[in-house]
Structure formats: structure tokens, C-alpha cells
C-alpha positions in Angstrom: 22.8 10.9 -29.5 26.0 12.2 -27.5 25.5 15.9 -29.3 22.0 15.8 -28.5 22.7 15.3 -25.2 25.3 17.9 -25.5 22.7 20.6 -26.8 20.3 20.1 -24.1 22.4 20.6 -21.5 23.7 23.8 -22.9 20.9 25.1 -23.8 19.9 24.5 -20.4 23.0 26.5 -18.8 21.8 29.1 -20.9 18.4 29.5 -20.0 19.5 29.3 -16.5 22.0 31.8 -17.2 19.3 34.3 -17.9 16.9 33.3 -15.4 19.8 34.4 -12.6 20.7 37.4 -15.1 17.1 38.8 -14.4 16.5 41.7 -11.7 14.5 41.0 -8.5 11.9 43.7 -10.7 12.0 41.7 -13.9 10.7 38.3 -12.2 8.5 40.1 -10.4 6.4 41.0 -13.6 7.5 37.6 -15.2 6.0 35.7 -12.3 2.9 38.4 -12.8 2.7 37.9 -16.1 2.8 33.9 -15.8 -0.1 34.1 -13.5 -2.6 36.2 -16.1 -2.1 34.6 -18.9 -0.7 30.8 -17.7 2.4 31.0 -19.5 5.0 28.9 -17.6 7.9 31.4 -16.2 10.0 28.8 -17.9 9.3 30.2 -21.2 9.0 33.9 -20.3 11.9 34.1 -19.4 13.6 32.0 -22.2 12.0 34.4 -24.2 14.2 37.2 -22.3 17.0 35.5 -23.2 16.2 35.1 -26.8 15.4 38.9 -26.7 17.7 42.2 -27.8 17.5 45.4 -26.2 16.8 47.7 -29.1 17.7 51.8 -28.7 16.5 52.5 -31.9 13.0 50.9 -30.8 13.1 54.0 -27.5 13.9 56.6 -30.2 10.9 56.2 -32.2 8.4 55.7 -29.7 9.0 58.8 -28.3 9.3 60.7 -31.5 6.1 60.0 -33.6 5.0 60.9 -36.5 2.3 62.1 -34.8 4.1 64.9 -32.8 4.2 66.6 -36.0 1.5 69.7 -37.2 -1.0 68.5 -39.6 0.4 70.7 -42.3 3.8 68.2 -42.4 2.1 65.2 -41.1 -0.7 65.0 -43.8 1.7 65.2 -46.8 3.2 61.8 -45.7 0.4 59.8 -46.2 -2.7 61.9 -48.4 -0.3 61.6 -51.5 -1.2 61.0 -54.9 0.5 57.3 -54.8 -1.3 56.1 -52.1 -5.1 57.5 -53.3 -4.0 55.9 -56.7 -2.1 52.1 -55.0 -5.5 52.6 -52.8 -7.8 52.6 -56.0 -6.0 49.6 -57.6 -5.8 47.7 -54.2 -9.5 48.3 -54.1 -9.9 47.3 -57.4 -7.9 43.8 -57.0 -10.0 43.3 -53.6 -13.4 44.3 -54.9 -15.2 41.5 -54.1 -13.5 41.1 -50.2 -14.0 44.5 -49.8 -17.6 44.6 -50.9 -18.2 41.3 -48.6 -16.5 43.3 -45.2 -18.5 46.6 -45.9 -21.9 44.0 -45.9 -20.9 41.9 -42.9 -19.9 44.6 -40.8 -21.2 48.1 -42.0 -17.9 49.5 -42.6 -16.9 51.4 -45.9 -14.7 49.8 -48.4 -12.8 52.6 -48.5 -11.9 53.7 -44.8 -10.6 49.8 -45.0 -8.5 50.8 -48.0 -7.5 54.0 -46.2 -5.9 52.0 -43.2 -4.3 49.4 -45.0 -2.8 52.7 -46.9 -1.6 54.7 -44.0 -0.5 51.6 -42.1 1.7 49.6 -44.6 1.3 51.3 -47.8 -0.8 48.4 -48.5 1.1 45.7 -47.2 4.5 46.9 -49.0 5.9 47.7 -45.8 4.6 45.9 -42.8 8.0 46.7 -40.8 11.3 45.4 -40.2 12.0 45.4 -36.4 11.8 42.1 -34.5 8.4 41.9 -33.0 10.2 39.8 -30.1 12.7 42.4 -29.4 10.8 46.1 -29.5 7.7 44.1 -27.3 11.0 43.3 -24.7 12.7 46.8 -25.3 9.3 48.6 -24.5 7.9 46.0 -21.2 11.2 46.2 -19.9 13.1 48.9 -20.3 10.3 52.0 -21.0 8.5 52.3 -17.3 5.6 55.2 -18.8 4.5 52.0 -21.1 5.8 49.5 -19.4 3.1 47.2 -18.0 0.8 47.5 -21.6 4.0 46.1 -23.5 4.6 43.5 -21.0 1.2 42.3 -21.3 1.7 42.3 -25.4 4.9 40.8 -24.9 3.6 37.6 -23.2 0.5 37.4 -25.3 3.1 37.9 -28.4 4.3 34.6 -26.9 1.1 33.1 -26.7 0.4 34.3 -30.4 3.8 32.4 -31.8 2.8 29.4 -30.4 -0.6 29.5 -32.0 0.2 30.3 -35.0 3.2 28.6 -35.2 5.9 31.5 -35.4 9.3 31.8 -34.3 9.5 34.1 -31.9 13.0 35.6 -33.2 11.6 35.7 -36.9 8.3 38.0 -37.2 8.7 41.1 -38.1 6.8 44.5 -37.2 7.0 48.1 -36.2 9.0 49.6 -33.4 5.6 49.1 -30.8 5.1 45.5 -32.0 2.7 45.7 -34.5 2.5 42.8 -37.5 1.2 42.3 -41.2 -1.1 44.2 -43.1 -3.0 46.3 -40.7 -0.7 46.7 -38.6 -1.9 44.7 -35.4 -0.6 44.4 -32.1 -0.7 41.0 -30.4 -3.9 41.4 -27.9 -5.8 42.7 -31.2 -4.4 40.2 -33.5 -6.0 37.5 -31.4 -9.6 39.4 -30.1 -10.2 41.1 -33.7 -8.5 38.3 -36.2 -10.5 36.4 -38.5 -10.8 34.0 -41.0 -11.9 35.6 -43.5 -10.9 33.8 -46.5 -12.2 30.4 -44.8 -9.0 28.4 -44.9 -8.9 27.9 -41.7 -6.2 30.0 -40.3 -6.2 33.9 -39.3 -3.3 35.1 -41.3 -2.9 38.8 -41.4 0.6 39.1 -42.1 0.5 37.5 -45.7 -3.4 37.4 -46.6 -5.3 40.2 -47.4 -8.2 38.7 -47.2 -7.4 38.1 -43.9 -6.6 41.7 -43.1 -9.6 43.1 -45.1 -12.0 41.1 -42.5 -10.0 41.8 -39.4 -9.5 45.7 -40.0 -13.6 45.8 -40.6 -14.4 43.8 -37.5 -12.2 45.5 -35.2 -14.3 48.6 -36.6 -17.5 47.4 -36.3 -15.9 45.9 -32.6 -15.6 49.9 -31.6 -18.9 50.9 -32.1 -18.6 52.4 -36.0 -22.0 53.6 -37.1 -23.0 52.2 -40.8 -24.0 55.2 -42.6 -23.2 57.9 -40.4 -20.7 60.9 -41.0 -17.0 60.6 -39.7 -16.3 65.1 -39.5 -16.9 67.9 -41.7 -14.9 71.3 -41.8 -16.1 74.4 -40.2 -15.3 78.0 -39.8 -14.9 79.6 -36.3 -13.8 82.1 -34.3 -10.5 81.6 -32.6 -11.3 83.9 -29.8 -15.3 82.5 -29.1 -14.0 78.7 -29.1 -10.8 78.0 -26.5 -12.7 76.3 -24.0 -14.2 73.6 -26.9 -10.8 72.3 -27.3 -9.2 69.9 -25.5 -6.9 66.9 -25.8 -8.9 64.3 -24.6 -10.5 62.7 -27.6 -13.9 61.8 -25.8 -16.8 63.7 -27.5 -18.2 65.6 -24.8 -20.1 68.5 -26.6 -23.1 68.8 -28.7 -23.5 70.4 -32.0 -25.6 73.4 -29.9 -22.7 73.5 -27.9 -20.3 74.2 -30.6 -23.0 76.7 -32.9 -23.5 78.9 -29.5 -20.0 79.7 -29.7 -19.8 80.3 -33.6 -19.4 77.5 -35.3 -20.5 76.8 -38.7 -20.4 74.8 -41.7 -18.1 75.4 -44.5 -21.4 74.7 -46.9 -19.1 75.8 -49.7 -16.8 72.8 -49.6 -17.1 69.8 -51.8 -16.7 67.7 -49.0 -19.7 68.7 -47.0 -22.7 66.9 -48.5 -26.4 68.2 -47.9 -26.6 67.4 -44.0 -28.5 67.9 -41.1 -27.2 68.1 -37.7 -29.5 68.1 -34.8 -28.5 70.3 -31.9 -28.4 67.0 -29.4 -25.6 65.7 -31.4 -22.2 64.3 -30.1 -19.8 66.7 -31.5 -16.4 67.8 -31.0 -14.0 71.0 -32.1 -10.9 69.6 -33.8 -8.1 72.6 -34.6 -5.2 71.2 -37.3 -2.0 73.7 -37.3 -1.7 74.6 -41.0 1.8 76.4 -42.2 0.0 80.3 -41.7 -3.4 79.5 -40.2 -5.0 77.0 -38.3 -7.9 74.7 -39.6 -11.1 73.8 -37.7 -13.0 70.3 -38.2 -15.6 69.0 -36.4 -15.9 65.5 -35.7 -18.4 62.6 -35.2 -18.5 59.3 -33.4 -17.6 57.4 -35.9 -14.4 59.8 -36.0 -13.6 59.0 -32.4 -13.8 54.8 -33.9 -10.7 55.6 -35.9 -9.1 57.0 -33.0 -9.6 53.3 -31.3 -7.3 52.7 -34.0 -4.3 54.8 -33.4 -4.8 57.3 -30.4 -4.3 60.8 -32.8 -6.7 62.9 -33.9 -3.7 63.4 -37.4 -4.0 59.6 -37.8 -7.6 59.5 -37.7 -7.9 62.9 -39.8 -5.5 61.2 -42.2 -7.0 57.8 -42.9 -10.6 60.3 -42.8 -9.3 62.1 -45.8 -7.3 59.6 -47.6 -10.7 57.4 -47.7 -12.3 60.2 -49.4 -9.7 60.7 -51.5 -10.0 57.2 -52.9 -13.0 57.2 -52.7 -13.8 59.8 -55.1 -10.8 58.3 -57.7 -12.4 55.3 -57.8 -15.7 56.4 -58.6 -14.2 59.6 -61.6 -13.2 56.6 -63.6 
């Protein structure tokens, strides 16, 4: 009883240790972030204190793979092992896959396709403390600050639901977790249950993460049936003022044939379409090693971009669905 006793009380000194460690700034947003999401400052900021600063965590977020030209960012992840892990994954899933694409209008294989880019389906979901890259990004990275503050307490929030230790789960260097890569605000508005045993699990269960990828889709407006971008030939000189880097479609397909734009009808990947001249379109140039490479995208496009904020990531996971898609179906 004595070395309970004993514990306690050192446990307390520590946690008020940390609570006088904090800057006037830091319990400013702790006793912001207790208010929104009624989480005791108690436990924010015991969950400070059980937090590391990571450097490693401030070096990758602000050297992404996405900073790279297309022509060395798609060879990371359109790769003959992940179109043939994706067609066996696919294969094992069949029936889980089949049951998202009903429910919630979203191909099998664009499912596949993010499981594949995110985690090389599931075989690696990360190995940075979750706990400690959500502290090292709210607290110590001011451009991103208040966002990963906010996931940090709802990270919190998440443990305790789910019963997780908050030193213990595992992720990327933002805070994502498990198979599809979620962050904590998306784990708990897009999760669900999909294999019905009463717990949203998409760290371990695929299932899990098969239903929670499609609904988060189908959440962001994807369009069952429609077409995601095709590839077109234009006129470098007729088109600068179609590109932009906001990702928001703001032109229509008129806009884009007035200034030159056309189908590549030639390649494989352009099926028998017809594009009226009303519809939401947008200009997408991808650097290539001696040229550049024009696409044109679709809404359904800009739905993968919810995903991960790059037009590469979105091209990616476009192309690597296809990819699959067409393996599957050659054998």
C-alpha cells in the first residue's frame, strides 16, 4: 500500500513538474483546446509530459515526397510490386471490396490503389509515435500549428476510446495510423465498422479499412461512374493562364478546347467519351525528365485530392488503380 502511495505522489510531482515547465503560449492553446473538445487541461497537459520532441518529425514535413517532379515521384509508388501485391490484396478481399464499391459507389480498385500508395497495403503503416510527431508539429511548427494541436487533443480523445496507450501507437511523421493511413479527426468522422464486430479497427482490420477509405470517399462527393482525368495534348504557349495551383476546378471543358486542348484519342487509357463543353474541368501539367505532360482532370479527381492535398498523390493512386485494374482483369 506504502509504494502505491509512493507512486502517486510521484507521479504527481511529475505531472506538476510539466504543468509549471509549460510556456504562458503552450497553456494558452491547452486551455483552448480543453474548452473545444472538453478534455480536462489535467490530461492535456499530462500528455505533454508524456510527449518527445521529435527533429526528425520537422524534417520530413517539410521535405515531401510530393515536392518531387512527377517523373521521380511516380516511380515510387506505380511499380510493378505494388500493381501485382494490389491484384492479390484484391483478390484476398474480393468479397469486402465488392461490398464497399455497392454501399458507397466507389471502385474496388481506387480503394486498392490507396491502401497501395499509403502503406503498401498495410506492410508499412509507420513507425513514429503518433503521440509524439502530433506534439512535435502543434507545438513546435507555428505554419501548422493550430490543425495539429487540434489532432493532437482529438488523438487523446481517440486513445481513450479505443483503448490505446497514448505512448504505444504508431504512425507517420503527420500522425497518421493503420491501413489507410488516417489522421485522428478522420479516424473518428469517417471510421466504421465494417466487419460488424463492433469496434472500428483500422490499424489491424482490413475490413475495417476497406469500409472507412470508401466512406470517406463517398463523404467528399465521389461520383459512382464518372471519370477521374484523361491525358491531352496542348500547346504550351496557348495554355499558361489554365494553370494554377489551387486544385479547385474552376474551368470548363470549352474553356480548356478554346485554348487548344485535345484528347489524346490514341491512348489506351482514354475510353470512347463524351465531354460536354459545361463540364468542370481543369489543366493538370506533370514535369517529365525532357518534356512536360498535360492531363486533364475531373471532379472525382479533385475527391482524391481530399485525400492527400497533391495533384502527384492523386495522379498516383489515379494510375496505380488502373494499373490494377487492368492486371486483374488480363488474368
Amino acid at each position: 500500500m506504502l509504494g502505491k502511495r509512493v507512486l502517486l505522489l510521484l507521479g504527481l510531482a511529475v505531472f506538476q513538474a510539466n504543468s509549471a515547465e509549460l510556456s504562458n503560449e503552450h497553456k494558452t492553446w491547452v486551455e483552448e483546446l480543453s474548452t473545444k473538445y472538453d478534455i480536462s487541461e489535467q490530461v492535456l497537459t499530462d500528455a505533454i509530459g508524456q510527449a518527445k520532441f521529435d527533429e526528425n518529425v520537422l524534417t520530413k514535413i517539410q521535405t515531401p515526397w510530393e515536392k518531387k517532379p512527377w517523373y521521380k515521384y511516380a516511380p515510387i509508388f506505380i511499380t510493378e510490386s505494388r500493381i501485382n501485391k494490389g491484384v492479390e490484396y484484391w483478390q484476398q478481399y474480393e468479397a469486402t471490396f465488392a461490398k464497399a464499391e455497392a454501399e458507397y459507389g466507389v471502385p474496388a480498385q481506387v480503394i486498392v490503389a490507396i491502401m497501395g500508395v499509403e502503406t503498401f497495403y498495410g506492410k508499412y503503416k509507420g513507425n513514429i509515435s503518433v503521440l509524439d510527431s502530433l506534439y512535435t508539429l502543434g507545438f513546435n511548427y507555428p505554419s501548422r500549428g493550430k490543425f495539429f494541436r487540434q489532432e493532437f487533443a482529438q488523438y487523446i480523445k481517440l486513445s481513450e476510446q479505443q483503448g490505446w496507450k497514448l505512448t504505444e501507437t504508431q504512425g507517420s511523421y503527420a500522425g497518421a495510423m493503420g491501413l489507410g493511413q488516417f489522421i485522428s479527426s478522420s479516424y473518428s468522422y469517417y471510421g466504421v465498422d465494417f466487419s460488424g464486430d463492433g469496434k472500428v479497427d483500422m490499424i489491424n482490420d482490413p475490413v475495417d479499412a476497406i469500409g472507412s477509405i470508401a466512406n470517406y470517399f463517398s463523404k467528399h462527393k465521389w461520383t459512382t461512374g464518372a471519370s477521374v482525368a484523361y491525358p491531352v495534348k496542348a500547346d504550351s504557349e496557348k495554355i499558361a493562364e489554365l494553370l494554377s495551383s489551387s486544385l479547385k476546378i474552376t474551368h470548363t471543358w470549352a474553356d480548356l478546347t478554346a485554348a487548344g486542348v485535345v484528347l489524346k484519342e490514341s491512348d489506351e487509357r482514354v475510353p470512347a467519351i463524351t465531354i460536354e463543353d459545361s463540364s468542370p474541368a481543369k489543366l493538370l501539367k506533370l514535369q517529365q525528365l525532357d518534356s512536360d505532360e498535360y492531363w486533364v482532370y475531373l471532379d472525382n479527381f479533385y475527391t482524391i485530392t481530399r485525400y492527400n492535398h497533391s495533384p502527384l498523390y492523386a495522379m498516383a493512386v489515379f494510375q496505380l488503380s488502373e494499373k490494377i485494374k487492368q492486371a486483374k482483369h488480363a488474368q
